[in-house]
C-alpha positions in Angstrom: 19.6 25.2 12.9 17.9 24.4 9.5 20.4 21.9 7.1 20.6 24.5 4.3 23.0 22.3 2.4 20.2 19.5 2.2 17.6 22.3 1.5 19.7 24.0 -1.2 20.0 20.4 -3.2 16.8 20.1 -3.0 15.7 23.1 -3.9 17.9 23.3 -7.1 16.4 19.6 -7.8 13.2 20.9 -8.0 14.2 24.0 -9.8 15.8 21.5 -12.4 12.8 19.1 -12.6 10.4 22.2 -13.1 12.7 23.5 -15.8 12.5 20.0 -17.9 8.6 19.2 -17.2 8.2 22.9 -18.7 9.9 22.0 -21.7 8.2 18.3 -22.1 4.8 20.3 -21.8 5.7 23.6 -24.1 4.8 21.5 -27.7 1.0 20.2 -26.7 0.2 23.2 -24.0 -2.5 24.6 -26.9 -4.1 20.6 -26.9 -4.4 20.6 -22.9 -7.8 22.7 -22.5 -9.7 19.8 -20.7 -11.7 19.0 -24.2 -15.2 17.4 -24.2 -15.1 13.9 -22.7 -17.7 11.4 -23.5 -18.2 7.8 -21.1 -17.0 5.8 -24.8 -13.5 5.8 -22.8 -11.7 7.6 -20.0 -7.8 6.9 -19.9 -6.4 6.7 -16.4 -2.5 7.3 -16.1 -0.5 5.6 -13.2 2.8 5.5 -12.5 3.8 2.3 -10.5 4.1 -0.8 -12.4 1.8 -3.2 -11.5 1.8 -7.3 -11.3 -0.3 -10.1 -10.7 -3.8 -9.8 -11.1 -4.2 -12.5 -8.2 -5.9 -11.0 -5.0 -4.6 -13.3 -3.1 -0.3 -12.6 -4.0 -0.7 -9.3 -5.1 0.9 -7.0 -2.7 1.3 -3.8 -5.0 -0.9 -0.7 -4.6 -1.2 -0.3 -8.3 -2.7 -4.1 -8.6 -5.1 -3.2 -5.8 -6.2 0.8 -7.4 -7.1 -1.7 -10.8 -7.9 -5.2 -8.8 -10.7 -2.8 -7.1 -12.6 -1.9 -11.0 -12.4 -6.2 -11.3 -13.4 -7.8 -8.2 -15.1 -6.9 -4.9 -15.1 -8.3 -1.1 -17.5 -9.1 1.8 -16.7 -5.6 2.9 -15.0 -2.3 2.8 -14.4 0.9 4.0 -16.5 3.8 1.7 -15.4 7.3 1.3 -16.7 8.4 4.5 -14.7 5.5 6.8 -17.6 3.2 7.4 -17.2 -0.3 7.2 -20.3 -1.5 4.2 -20.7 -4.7 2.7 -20.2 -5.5 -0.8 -20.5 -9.1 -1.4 -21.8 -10.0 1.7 -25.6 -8.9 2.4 -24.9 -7.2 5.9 -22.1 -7.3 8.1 -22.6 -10.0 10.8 -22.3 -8.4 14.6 -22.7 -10.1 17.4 -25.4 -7.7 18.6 -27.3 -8.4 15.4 -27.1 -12.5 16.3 -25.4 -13.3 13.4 -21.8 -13.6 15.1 -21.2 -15.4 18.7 -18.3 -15.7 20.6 -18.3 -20.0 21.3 -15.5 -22.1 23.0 -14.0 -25.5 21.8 -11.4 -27.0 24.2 -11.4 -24.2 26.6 -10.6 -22.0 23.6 -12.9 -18.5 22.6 -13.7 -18.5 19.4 -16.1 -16.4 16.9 -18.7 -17.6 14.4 -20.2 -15.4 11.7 -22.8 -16.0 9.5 -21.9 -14.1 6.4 -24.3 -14.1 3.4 -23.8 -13.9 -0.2 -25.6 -11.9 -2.5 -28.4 -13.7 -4.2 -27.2 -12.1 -7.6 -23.3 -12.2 -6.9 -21.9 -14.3 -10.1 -18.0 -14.5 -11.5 -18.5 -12.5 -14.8 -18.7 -16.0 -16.6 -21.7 -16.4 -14.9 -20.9 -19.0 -12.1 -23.1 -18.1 -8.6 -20.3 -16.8 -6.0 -20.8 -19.0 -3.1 -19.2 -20.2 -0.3 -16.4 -22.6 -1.3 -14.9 -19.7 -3.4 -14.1 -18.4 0.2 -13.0 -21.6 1.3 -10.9 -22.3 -1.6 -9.3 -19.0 -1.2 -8.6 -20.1 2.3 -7.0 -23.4 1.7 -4.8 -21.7 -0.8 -3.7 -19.4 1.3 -2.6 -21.2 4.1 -0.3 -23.4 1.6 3.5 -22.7 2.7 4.4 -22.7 -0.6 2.1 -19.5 -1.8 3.6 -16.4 -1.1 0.7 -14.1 0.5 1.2 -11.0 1.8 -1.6 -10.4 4.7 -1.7 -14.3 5.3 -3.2 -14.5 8.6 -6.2 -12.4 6.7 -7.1 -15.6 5.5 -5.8 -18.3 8.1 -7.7 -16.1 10.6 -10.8 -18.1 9.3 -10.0 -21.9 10.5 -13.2 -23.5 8.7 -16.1 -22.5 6.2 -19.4 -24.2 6.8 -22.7 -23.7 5.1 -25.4 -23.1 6.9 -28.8 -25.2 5.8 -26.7 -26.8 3.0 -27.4 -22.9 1.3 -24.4 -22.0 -0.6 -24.8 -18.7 -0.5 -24.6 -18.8 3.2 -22.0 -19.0 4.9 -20.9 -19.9 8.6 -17.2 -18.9 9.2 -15.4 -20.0 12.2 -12.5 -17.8 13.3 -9.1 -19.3 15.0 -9.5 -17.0 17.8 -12.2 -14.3 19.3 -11.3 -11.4 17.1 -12.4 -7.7 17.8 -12.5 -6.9 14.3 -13.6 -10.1 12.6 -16.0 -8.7 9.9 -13.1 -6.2 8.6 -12.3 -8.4 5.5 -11.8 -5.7 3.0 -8.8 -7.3 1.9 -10.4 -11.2 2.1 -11.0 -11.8 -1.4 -13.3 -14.9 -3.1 -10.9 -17.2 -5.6 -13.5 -18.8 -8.6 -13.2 -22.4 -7.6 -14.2 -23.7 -11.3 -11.0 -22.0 -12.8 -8.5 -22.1 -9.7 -9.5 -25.3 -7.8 -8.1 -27.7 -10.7 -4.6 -25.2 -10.8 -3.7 -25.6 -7.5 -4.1 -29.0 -6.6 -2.0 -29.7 -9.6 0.6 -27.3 -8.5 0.0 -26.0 -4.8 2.6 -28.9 -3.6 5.7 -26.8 -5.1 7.3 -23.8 -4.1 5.6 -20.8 -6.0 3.9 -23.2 -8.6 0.7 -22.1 -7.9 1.8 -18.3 -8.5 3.0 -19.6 -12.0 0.4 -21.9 -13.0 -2.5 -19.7 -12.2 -5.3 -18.8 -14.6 -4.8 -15.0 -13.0 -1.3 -16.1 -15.0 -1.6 -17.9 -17.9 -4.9 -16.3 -19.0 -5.3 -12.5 -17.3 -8.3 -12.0 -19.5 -10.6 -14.9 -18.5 -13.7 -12.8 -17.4 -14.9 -16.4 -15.2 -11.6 -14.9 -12.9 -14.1 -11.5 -12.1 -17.0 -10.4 -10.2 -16.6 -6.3 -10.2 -17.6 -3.7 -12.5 -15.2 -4.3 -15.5 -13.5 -7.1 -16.5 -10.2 -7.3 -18.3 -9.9 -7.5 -21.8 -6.4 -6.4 -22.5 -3.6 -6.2 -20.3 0.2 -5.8 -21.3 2.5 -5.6 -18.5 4.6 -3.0 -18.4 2.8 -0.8 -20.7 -1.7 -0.8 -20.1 -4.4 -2.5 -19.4 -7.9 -2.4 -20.9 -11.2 -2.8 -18.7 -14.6 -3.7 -20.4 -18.4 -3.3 -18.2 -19.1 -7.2 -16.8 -22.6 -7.9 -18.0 -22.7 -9.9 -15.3 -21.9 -7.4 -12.5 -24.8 -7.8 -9.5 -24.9 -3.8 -9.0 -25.3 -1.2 -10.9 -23.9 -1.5 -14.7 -21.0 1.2 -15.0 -21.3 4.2 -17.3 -18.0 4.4 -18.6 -17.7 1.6 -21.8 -13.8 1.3 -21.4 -11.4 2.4 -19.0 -7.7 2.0 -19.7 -5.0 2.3 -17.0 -1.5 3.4 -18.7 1.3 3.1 -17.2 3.9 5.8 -17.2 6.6 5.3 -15.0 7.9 9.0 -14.9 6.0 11.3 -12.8 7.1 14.0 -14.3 5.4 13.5 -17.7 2.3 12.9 -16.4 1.2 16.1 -16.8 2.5 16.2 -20.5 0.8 13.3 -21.4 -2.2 14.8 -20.1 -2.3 17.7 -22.0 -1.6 16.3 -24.8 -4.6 13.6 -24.3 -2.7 10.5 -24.1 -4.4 10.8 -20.9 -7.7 12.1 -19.2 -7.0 11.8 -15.6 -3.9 11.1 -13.4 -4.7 8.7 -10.3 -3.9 8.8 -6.8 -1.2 6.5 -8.0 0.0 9.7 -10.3 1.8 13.4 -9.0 2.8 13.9 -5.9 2.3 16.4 -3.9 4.9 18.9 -4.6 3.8 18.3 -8.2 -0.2 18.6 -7.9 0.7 21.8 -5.8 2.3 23.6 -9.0 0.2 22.0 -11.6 -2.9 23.4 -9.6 -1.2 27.4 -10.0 -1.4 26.3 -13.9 -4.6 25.0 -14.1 -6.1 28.4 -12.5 -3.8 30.8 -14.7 -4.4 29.0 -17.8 -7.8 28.0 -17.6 -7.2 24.0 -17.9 -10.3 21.8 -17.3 -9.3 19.7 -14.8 -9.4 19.8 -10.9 -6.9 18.6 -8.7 -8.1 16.7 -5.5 -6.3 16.8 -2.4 -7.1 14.1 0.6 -5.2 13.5 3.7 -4.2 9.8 4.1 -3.3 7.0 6.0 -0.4 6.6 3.3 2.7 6.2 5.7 6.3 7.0 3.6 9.5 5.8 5.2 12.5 3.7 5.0 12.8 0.0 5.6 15.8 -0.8 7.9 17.0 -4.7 6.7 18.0 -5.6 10.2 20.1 -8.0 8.7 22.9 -5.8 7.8 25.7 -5.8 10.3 26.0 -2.4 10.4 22.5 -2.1 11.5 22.0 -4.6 13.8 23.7 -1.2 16.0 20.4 0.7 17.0 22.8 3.3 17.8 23.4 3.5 14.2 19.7 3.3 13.8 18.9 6.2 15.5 21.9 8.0 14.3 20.4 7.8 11.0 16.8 8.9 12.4 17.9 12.0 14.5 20.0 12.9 11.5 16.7 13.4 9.3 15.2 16.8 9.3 12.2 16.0 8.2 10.2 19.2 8.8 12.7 21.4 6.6 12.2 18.0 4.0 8.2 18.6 4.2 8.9 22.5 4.0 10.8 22.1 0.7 9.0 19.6 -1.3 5.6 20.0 -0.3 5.1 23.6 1.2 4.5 21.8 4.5 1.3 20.2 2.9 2.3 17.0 4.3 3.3 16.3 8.0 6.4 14.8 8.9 6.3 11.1 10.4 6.5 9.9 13.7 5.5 6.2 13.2 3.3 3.9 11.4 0.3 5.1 12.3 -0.9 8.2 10.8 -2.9 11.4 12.3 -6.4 9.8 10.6 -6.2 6.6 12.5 -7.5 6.8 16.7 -4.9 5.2 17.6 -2.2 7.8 16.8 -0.5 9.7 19.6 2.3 12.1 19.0 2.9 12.0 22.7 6.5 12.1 24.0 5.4 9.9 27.2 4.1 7.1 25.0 6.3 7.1 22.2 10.0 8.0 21.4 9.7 11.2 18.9 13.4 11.8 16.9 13.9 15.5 16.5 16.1 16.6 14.2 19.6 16.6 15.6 23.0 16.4 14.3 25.1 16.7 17.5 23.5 13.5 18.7 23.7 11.5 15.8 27.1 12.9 15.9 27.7 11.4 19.5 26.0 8.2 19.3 28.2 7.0 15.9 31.1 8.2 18.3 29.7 5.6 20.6 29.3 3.1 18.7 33.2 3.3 17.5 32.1 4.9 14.0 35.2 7.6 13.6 35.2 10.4 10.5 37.9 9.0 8.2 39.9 11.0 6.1 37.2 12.1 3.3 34.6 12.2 6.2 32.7 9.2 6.4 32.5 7.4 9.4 35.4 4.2 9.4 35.0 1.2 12.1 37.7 -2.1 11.5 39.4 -0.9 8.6 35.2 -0.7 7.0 33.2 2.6 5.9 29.8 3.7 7.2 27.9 3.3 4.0 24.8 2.2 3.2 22.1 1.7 -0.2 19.0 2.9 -0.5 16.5 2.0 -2.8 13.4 3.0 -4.0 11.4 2.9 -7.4 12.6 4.2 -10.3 11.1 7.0 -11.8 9.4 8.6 -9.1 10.3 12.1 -9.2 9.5 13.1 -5.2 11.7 9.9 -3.9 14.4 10.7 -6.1 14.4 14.1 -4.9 14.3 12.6 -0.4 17.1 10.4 -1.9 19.3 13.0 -2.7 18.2 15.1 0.4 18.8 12.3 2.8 22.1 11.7 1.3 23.4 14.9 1.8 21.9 14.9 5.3 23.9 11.8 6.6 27.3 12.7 5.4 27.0 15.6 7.1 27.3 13.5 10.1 29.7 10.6 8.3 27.6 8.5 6.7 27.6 7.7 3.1 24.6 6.1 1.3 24.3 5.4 -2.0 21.3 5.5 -4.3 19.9 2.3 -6.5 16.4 2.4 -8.2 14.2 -0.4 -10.2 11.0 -0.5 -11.5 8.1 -0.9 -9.0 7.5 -4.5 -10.3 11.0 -5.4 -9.6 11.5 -3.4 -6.1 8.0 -4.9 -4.7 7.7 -8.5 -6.7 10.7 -9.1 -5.6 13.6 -6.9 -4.1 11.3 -6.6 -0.7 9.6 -9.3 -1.0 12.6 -11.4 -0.6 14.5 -9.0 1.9 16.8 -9.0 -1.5 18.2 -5.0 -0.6 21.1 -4.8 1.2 20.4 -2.0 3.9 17.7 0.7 3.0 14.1 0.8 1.0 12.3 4.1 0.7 8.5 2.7 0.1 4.8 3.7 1.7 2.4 1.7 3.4 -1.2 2.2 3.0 -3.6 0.8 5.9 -7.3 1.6 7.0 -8.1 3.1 10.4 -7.6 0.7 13.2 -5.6 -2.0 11.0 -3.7 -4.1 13.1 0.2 -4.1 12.4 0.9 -7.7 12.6 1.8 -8.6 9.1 4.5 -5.8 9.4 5.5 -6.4 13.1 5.2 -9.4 14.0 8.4 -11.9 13.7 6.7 -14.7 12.8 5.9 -12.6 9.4 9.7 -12.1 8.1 9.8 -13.4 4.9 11.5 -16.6 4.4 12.2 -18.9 1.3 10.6 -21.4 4.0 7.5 -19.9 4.6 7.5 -19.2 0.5 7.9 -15.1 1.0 4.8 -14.4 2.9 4.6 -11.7 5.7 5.4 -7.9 5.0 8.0 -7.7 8.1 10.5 -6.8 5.5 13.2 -5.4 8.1 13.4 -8.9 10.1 12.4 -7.3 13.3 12.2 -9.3 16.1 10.5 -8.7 19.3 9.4 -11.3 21.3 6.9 -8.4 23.9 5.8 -6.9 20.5 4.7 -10.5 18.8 3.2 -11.0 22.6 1.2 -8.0 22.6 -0.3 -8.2 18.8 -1.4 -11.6 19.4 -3.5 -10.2 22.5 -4.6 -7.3 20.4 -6.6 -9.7 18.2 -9.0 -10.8 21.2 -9.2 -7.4 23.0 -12.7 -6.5 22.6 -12.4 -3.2 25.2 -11.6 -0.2 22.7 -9.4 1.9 25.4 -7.3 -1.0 26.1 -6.7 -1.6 22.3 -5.1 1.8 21.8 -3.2 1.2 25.4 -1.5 -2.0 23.6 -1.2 -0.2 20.1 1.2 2.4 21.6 3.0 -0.1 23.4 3.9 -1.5 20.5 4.7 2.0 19.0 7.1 2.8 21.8 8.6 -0.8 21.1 8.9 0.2 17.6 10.3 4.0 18.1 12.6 2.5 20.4 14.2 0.2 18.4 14.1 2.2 15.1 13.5 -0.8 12.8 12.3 1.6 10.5 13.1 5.1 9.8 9.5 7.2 9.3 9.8 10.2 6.9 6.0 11.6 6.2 2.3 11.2 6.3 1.4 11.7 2.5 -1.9 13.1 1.3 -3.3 11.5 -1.8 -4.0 13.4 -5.1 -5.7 13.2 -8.2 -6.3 15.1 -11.5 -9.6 15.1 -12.6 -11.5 16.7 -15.8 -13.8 18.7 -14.2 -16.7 17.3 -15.6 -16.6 13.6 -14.1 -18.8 13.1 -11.5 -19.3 10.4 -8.8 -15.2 10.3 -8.4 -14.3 10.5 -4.9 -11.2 10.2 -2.7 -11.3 8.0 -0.1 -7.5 8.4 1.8 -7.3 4.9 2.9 -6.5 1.6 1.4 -9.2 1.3 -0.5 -9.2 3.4 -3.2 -11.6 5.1 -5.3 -12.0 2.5 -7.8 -14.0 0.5 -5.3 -16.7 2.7 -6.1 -16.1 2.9 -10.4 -19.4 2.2 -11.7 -20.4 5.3 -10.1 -18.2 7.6 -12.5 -19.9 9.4 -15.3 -18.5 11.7 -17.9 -21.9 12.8 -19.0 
């Protein structure tokens, strides 16, 4: 039976939101025609705050859709999924001869010869060469530098050159990786601005975070190799990119971009007619919004074009396993078969967008949706209903669910602002007290909720939040326990529900040195049935990405994966 009290909230929700965006847009609707763009500027809106501009603590997805127009990798993955190179002149293969698998004290290990651009210079001019690489290493391997993906840099014990060239480099991984050349996410640090910084402060906690030049002085174009540098940026409000005369590629078309930030999703599209704004990124509407701003741009003519990409964007809740409440996982999956998640897609994004089954989303090979391999939760209420029964969770007087004198109740949090997670809030609420439980909604900015509420496990039960991966991305920076975030190891890892499982951490360590493809996605959904099992995290839906475009920008594409379409900027043109 479909939970028409969750869809009727929702419903009026919307109704309500649709009814106020109308009014914000009524006063400039004559302004929004999609008016005659030139590449003097284009004015990007966004609306997750973003933080710091340093690749290598940045965790944000907003930091990355603007760290992408400022600084490039060895590799990444284009519009069409290939793995290219950027930095790097090829991508070493151990076909090729420039990667071989070796063995030091019994151990396998791989070396890769990766080399530089000739032309690859930080935009003050200084060559990008090896010891950038090796820097970036060393400082993220300090304990006392918080790094998201760590092990994407302590993967790579030692940088050599080879034939004292600095522009070539020999790398030697820790172990024999399967996928040592994807380092999409391995990012060069300039050793003339950063070297100096941290071995002042690297020796205390988070000093190098503070201390950095990516800190004290955003602007410093010697911090950038990409497209644009960054000549203004005001936190919480914009930031300004300039062309880098010194880019190796192609110079950009577009002579300023700026990136506002608007924290509301619903005025996006007010601000855009109006022309405070030209296009609305990926980091903009969501779906449910696109959807009906589409219906306006056909019956009113509007010159702009909305873009719709299935991704590997993966919504869902954050369990802290720390809660005592939680540490039940027949609470757990109380709350999971308690979701209807297909009547929640139905409502909000005219089942556009597929409902969740686990981390790993339909665009990846190694999804499966297969009952026999992984545990699938389908919506119902009479088992959640039992299994709180079991786990000595009785409906108190008003309802909710009473154990030892305490109430079933829970927080969930999310970032403030966003329109479509305000809206699954208020769904999901309804849809657990229907079965006794009673969760309560607190919001904060992005740069709050990510800098530092999950970073530091800092919520008390619940975070609503989405992960973005590429195809075939290892999930050992969320999985693994030896990533929980700790004060100790200085906040680094992304396993921000403390899950522990000692076959899981097993099993994603062998992944790492399994070079036979079918057995990779055999261990991969072991780990997924490990992981729908013990429900450390409660999976809503698979998001598409979307975009509002003037219709006259070419070279803008979508890519649906974690590298977003700024990795490509200088190929944009208004003109």
């Amino acid at each position: 039976m479909k939970n028409l009290t969750g869809l009727l909230v929702v419903a009026m929700l919307v109704a309500a939101c649709t009814k106020k965006d109308a009014g914000q847009t009524a006063d400039v609707q004559a302004q929004g025609t999609g008016a005659k763009l030139t590449n003097n500027e284009l004015k990007i809106g966004i609306s997750q705050e973003f933080e710091n501009f340093n690749p290598l603590i940045s965790s944000m997805l907003a930091t990355t859709y603007m760290q992408r127009m400022v600084n490039r990798t060895l590799v990444t993955i284009d519009a069409d999924g290939k793995w290219v190179p950027q930095l790097a002149k090829a991508i070493p293969s151990i076909e090729a001869g420039t990667a071989k698998v070796i063995k030091v004290g019994g151990k396998e290990k791989i070396q890769a010869t990766w080399e530089l651009l000739d032309n690859a210079v930080w935009g003050d001019g200084t060559p990008i060469t090896c010891d950038d690489f090796a820097l970036a290493v060393k400082i993220a391997s300090s304990p006392n530098v918080g790094v998201g993906e760590k092990e994407v840099y302590t993967q790579v014990e030692k940088i050599e050159l080879v034939d004292k060239n600095p522009k070539k480099c020999l790398f030697t991984y820790e172990k024999a990786k399967w996928d040592f050349y994807m380092l999409g996410t391995f990012y060069p640090v300039p050793k003339q601005l950063e070297e100096a910084v941290f071995k002042k402060y690297g020796s205390q906690k988070e000093g190098y975070e503070k201390n950095s030049i990516y800190s004290k002085e955003p602007t410093n174009v010697g911090l950038f190799n990409g497209p644009y540098v960054i000549s203004e940026l005001q936190l919480g409000d914009h930031v300004t990119f300039v062309p880098n005369p010194k880019f190796y590629g192609t110079q950009p078309h577009i002579k300023k971009i700026i990136v506002k930030l608007i924290p509301n999703t619903g005025t996006l599209e007010a601000n855009l007619r109006s022309g405070t704004i030209d296009l609305i990124s990926t980091l903009g509407l969501a779906l449910d919004q696109a959807l009906a701003f589409e219906k306006k741009i056909k019956s009113e003519g509007l010159g702009y074009q909305v873009l719709f990409q299935p991704s590997t964007v993966y919504e869902h809740i954050d369990l802290n396993l720390d809660n005592p409440f939680l540490k039940d996982v027949r609470v757990r999956k109380a709350l999971n078969f308690a979701i209807n998640k297909e009547d929640l897609v139905n409502a909000l994004f005219e089942g556009k967008q597929q409902p969740a089954i686990h981390s790993v989303t339909p665009r990846d090979p190694w999804f499966t949706a297969d009952p026999a391999k992984v545990t699938v939760y389908k919506y119902n209420k009479r088992e959640a209903e039992r299994l709180l029964d079991e786990a000595g969770w009785k409906p108190g007087a008003d309802g909710i669910r009473v154990k030892d004198g305490k109430r079933l109740s829970f927080t969930v949090m999310t970032t403030a602002g966003n329109k479509t997670r305000e809206l699954v809030q208020v769904y999901l609420q309804n849809q657990w007290k229907q079965v006794g439980i009673e969760v309560n909604a607190k919001n904060e900015p992005a740069r709050v909720f990510f800098g530092e509420t999950t970073k530091k496990r800092a919520f008390d039960s619940m975070a609503l939040f989405a992960w973005v991966s590429s195809p075939e991305n290892t999930p050992k920076s969320t999985f693994s326990s030896k990533n929980i975030p700790t004060a100790k190891n200085g906040w680094s890892g992304q396993n921000y529900m403390g899950w522990s499982n000692a076959t899981v951490d097993k099993t994603l360590d062998a992944l790492d040195t399994e070079m036979k493809h079918e057995k990779r996605i055999e261990m991969v959904h072991e780990v997924l049935k490990a992981y729908t099992d013990e429900v450390p995290v409660l999976p809503l839906y698979y998001r598409s990405d979307v975009a509002v475009i003037p219709t006259q920008l070419k070279g803008y594409r979508l890519t649906g994966h974690q590298f977003p379409e700024t990795n490509v900027v200088e190929n944009w043109n208004l003109e």
